[in-house]
C-alpha positions as CSV (number, residue, x, y, z in Angstrom):
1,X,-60.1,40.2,-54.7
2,X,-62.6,40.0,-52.5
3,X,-64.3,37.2,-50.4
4,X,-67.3,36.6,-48.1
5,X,-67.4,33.6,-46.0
6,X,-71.2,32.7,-45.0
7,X,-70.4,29.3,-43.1
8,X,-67.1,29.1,-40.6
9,X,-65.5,26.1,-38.7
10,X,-65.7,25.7,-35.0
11,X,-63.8,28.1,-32.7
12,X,-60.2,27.2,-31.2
13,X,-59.8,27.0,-28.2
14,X,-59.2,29.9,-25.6
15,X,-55.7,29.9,-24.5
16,X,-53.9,32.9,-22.2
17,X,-52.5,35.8,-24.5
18,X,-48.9,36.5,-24.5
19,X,-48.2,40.1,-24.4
20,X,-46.7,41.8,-27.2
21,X,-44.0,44.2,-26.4
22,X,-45.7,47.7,-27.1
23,X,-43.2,48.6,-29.9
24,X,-44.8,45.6,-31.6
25,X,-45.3,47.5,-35.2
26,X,-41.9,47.6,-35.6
27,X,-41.1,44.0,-35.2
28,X,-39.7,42.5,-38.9
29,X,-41.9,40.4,-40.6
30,X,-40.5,37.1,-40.1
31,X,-40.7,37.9,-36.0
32,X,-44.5,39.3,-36.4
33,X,-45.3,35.8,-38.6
34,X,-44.4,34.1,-35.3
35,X,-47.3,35.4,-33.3
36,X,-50.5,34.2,-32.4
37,X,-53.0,36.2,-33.6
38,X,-55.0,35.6,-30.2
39,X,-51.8,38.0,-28.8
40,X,-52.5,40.8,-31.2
41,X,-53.5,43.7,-29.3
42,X,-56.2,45.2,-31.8
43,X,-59.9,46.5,-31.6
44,X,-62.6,47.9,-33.9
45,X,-62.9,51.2,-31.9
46,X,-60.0,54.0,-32.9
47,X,-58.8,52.0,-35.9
48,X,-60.0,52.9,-39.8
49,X,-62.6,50.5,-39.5
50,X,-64.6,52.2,-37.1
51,X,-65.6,55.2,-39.2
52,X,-66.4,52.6,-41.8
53,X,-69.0,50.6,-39.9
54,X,-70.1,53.9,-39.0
55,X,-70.7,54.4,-42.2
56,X,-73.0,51.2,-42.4
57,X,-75.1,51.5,-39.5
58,X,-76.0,55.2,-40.6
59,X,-77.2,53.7,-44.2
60,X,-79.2,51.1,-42.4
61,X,-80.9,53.9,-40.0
62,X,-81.7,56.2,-43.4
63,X,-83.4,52.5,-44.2
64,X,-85.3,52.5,-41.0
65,X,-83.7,49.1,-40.3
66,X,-82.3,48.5,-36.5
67,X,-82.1,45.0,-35.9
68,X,-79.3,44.2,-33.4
69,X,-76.0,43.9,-35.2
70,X,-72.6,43.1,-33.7
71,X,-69.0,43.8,-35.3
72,X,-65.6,41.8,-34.1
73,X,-62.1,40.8,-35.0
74,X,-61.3,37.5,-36.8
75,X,-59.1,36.2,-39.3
76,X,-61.4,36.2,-42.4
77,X,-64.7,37.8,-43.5
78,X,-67.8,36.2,-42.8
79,X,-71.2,36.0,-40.8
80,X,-71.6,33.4,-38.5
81,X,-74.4,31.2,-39.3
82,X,-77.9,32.6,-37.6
83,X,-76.3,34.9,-36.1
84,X,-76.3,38.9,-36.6
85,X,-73.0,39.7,-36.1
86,X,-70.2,40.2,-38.7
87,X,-66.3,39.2,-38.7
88,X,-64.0,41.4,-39.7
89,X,-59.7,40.6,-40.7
90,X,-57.8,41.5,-38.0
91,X,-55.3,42.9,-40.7
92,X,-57.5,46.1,-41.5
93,X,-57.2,47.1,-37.8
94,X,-53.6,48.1,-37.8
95,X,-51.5,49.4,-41.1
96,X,-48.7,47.3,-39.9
97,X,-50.6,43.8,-40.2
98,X,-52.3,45.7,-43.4
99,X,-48.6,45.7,-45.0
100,X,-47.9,42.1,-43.7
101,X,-51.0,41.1,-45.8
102,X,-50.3,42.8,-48.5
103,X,-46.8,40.9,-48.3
104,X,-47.8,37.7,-47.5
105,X,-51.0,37.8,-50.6
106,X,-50.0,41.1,-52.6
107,X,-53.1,42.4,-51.7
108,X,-55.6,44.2,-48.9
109,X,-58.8,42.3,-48.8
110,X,-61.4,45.4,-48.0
111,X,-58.4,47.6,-47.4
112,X,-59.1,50.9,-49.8
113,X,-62.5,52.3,-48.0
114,X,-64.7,52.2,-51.0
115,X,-64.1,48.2,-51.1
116,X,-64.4,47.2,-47.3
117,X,-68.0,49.4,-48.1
118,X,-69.0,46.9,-50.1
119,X,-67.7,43.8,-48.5
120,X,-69.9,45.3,-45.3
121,X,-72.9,45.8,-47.2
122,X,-72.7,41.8,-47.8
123,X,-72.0,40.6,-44.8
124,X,-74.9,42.8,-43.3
125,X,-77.2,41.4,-46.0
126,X,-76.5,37.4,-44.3
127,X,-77.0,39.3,-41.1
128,X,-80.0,40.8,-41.7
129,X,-81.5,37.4,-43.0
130,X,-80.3,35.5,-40.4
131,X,-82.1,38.3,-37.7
132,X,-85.3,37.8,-39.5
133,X,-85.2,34.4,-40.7
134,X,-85.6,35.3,-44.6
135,X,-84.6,32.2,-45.8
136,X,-88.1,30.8,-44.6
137,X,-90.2,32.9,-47.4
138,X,-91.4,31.4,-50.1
139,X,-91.1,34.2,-52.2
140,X,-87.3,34.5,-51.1
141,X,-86.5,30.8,-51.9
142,X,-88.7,30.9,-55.0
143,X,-86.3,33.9,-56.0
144,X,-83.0,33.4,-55.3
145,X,-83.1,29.4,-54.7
146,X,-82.6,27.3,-51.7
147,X,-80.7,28.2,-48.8
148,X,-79.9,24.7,-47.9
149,X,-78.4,24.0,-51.1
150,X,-74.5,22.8,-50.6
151,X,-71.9,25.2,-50.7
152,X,-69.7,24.3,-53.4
153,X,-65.9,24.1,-53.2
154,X,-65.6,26.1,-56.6
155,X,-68.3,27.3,-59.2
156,X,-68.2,28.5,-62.6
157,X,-69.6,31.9,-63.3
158,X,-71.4,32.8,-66.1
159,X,-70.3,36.5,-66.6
160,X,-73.0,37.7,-69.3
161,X,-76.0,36.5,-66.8
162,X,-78.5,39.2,-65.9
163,X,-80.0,36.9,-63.7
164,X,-77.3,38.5,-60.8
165,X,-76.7,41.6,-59.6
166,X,-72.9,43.1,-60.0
167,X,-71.3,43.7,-56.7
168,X,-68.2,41.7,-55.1
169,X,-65.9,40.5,-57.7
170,X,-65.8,37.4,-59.0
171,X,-70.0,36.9,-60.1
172,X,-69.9,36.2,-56.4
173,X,-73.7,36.4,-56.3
174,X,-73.5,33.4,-58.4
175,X,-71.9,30.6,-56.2
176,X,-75.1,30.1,-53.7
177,X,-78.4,31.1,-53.4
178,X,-77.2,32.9,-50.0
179,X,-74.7,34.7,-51.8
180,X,-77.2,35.5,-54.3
181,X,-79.5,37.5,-51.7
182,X,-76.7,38.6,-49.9
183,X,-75.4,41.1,-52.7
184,X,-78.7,41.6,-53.8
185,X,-79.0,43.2,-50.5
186,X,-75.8,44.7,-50.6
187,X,-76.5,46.4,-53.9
188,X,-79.9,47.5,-53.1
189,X,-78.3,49.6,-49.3
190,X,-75.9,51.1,-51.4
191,X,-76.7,54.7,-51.6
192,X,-77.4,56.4,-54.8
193,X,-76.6,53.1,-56.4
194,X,-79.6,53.9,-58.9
195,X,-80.2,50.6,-59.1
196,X,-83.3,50.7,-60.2
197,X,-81.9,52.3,-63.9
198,X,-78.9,50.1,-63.7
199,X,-80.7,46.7,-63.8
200,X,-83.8,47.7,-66.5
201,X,-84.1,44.9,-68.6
202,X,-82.5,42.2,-66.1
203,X,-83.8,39.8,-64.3
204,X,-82.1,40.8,-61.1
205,X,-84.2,43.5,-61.4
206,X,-86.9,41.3,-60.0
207,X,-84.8,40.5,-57.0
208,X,-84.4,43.9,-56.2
209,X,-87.5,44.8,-56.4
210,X,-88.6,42.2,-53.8
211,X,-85.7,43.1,-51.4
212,X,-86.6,46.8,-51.5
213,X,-90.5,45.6,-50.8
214,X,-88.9,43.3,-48.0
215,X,-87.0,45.6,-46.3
216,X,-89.4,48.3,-46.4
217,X,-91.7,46.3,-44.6
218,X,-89.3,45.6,-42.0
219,X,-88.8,49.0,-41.1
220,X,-88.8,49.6,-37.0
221,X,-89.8,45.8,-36.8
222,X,-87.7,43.8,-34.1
223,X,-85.9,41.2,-35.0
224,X,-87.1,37.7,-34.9
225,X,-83.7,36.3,-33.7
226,X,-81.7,37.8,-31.5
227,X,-78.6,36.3,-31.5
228,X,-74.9,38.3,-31.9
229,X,-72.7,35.3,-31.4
230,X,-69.3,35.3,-31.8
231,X,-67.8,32.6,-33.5
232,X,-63.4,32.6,-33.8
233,X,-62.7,35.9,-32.5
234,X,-59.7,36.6,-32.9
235,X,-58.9,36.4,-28.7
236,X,-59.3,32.5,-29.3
237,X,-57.4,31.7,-32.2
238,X,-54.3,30.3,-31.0
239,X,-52.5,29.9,-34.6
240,X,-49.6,32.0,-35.8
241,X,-49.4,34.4,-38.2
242,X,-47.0,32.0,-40.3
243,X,-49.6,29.1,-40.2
244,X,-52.4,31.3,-41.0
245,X,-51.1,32.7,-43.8
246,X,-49.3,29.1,-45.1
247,X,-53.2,27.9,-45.0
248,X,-54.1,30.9,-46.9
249,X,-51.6,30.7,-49.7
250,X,-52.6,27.2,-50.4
251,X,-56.4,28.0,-50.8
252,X,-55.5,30.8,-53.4
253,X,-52.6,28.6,-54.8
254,X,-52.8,27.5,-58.6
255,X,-53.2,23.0,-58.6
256,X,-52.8,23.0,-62.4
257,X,-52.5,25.8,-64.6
258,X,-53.5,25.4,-68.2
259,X,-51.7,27.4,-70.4
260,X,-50.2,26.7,-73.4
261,X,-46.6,26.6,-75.4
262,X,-47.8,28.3,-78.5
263,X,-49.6,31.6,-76.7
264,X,-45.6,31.9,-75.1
265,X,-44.4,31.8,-78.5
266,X,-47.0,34.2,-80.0
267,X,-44.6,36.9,-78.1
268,X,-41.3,35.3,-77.1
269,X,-38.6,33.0,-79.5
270,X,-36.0,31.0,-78.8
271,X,-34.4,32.0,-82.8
272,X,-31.2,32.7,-82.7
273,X,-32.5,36.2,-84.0
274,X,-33.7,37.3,-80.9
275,X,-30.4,36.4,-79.0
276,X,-29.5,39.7,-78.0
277,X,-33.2,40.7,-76.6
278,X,-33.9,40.1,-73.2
279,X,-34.8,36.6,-72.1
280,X,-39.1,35.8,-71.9
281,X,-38.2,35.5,-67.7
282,X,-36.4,39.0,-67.6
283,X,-40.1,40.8,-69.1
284,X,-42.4,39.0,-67.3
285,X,-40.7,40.0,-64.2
286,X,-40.7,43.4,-64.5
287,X,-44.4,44.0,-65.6
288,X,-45.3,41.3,-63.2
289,X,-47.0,43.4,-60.5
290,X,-48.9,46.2,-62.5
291,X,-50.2,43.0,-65.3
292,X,-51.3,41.4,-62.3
293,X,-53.3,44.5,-61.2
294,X,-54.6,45.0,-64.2
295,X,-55.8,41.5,-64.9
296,X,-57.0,41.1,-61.1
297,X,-59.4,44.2,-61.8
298,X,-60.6,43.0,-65.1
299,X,-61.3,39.1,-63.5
300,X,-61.5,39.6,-59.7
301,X,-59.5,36.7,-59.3
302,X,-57.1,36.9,-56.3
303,X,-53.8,38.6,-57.0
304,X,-52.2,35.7,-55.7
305,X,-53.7,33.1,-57.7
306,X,-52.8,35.2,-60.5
307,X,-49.2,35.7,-59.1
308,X,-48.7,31.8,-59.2
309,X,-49.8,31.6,-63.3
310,X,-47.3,33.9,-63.7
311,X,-44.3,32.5,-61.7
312,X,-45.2,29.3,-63.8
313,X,-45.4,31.3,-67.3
314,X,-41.7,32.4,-66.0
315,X,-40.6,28.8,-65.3
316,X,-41.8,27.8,-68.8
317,X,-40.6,30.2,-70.7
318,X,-37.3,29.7,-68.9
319,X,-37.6,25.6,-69.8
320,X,-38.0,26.9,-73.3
321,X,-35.4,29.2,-73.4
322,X,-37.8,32.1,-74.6
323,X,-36.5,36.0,-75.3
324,X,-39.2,38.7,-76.5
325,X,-39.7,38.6,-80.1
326,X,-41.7,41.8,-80.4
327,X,-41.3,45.4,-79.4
328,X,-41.9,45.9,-75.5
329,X,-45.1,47.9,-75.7
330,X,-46.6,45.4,-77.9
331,X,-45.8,43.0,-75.8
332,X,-46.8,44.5,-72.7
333,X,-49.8,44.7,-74.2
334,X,-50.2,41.0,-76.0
335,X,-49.0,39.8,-72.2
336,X,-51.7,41.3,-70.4
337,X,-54.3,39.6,-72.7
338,X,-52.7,36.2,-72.9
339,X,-53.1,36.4,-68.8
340,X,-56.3,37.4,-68.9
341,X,-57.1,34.7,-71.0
342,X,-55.2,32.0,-69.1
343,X,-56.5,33.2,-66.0
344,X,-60.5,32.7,-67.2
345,X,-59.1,29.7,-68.7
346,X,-58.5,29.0,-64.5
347,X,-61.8,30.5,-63.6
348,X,-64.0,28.4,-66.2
349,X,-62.0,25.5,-66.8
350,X,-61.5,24.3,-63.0
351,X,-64.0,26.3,-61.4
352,X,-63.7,29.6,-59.3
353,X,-62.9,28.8,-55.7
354,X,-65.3,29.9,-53.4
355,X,-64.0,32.7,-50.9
356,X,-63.7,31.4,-47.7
């Protein structure tokens, strides 16, 4: 699942880097967890992300668009406030720290190319309104809503809206006004997004058509701010791997799942009938990961958010003593919808957490 971080804490710190041995790569996870990632030998030139931001400035030169821009290693996504440059995860330079993430949150946030395309495209929309200063136009603010208004810890999205563009998972245009212009933008640089047939009858459609008048007429213009800043790269953060990705897990942990005893029993029984099936537990684990997959594409939820309703749905139906009471496929099938419905019980009940 993706994220895009708009606003970002104050830097750590510079300390000296410890040197990594050069066969580094093939250290085992619980030794890599142990370093800093200011020691992580890594760069945006020769790794897969270069050909990717590539990729982006060419789209924006089609556009006629060449305001100063500025790529870096950090831990997370995001674009520093009023400032045109764009952090990248350090995990997508290397495919050795690409499998520790997918290890540590069973997933690679921008990792298969077609995704870290989008994620770009956003991140170069808060970058292109921070080099310009779009946020001070009426028409902008009378269109996509205040810029100053808070960033919330967690929203609830409205999925049915045509009021937002379809980008980032999540209805991410839909947690802040910012957001909102941000993948409007992103949708808008995509090329042959057609987006002018995809969002007839919308109201996005307005918003699009104000961003493509927008950027038009800030073709070959210099930009108003011209400011690349870097703010936590990754050569100043002096926290380990471990603690980085112990803060991580708890941001995308579940506080209180809501699920209930009945939907369990719609598929597993604890008759003495079913005695010789195999226990409620024993299923779940074994169609943990490709459910999850599935129910992470249909919600963009994070894989490991959904990961921790399932290790409780195990624990429960442990409690309970559950075994399946229906033929597997069925209940492959029945499983997969009870999570998808527990999981946008999570996403409208307590709110969808912003990425950060």
């Amino acid at each position: 699942m993706p994220s895009s971080r708009r606003y970002h804490q104050g830097a750590v710190a510079a300390s000296s880097r410890t040197p990594l041995p050069a066969d580094w790569p093939a250290l085992a996870d619980e030794e890599l967890l142990d370093v800093r990632l200011a020691d992580l030998p890594l760069t945006i030139e020769g790794s897969r992300i270069e050909p990717r931001v590539a990729q982006l400035r060419s789209e924006l030169a089609d556009r006629g668009l060449t305001f100063p821009l500025h790529f870096y290693l950090s831990d997370e996504w995001f674009t520093p406030d009023g400032a045109s440059a764009v952090a990248v995860p350090f995990f997508l330079a290397h495919p050795r720290l690409e499998k520790l993430e997918e290890a540590q949150l069973l997933e690679v946030e921008g990792g298969e190319p077609e995704w870290c395309m989008r994620i770009l495209r956003h991140e170069t929309g808060h970058a292109i309104d921070n080099a310009y200063r779009l946020r001070l136009r009426r028409r902008r603010r009378d269109l996509f809503g205040s810029p100053s208004e808070p960033y919330p810890e967690s929203y609830t999205p409205r999925p049915y809206s045509k009021s937002f563009v379809l980008h980032l998972d999540s209805w991410y245009a839909q947690s802040h006004p910012d957001e909102d212009f941000a993948e409007t933008f992103a949708v808008w640089l995509t090329p042959h997004s057609e987006w002018q047939k995809r969002y007839t009858g919308w109201l996005a459609l307005r918003k699009l058509e104000y961003v493509d008048a927008l950027m038009r007429s800030l073709r070959g213009r210099p930009a108003r701010v011209q400011n690349v800043s870097e703010v936590d790269p990754l050569r100043r953060l002096r926290k380990t791997l471990r603690q980085h990705y112990r803060a991580k897990r708890r941001h995308y942990g579940v506080g209180h799942p809501n699920f209930y005893d009945r939907d369990l029993r719609r598929i597993f029984s604890d008759a003495p009938e079913f005695a010789g099936n195999p226990t409620a537990a024993q299923f779940i684990a074994r169609v943990r990961r490709p459910v999850r997959r599935i129910v992470a594409s249909w919600t963009g939820i994070y894989q490991y958010t959904i990961d921790q309703v399932l290790e409780r749905m195990i624990a429960r139906s442990q409690e309970l003593k559950l075994r399946l009471a229906v033929p597997e496929d069925q209940a492959r099938q029945e499983f997969t919808v009870l999570l998808t419905v527990q999981t946008m019980n999570y996403l409208h009940g307590d709110g969808h957490r912003l990425m950060l």
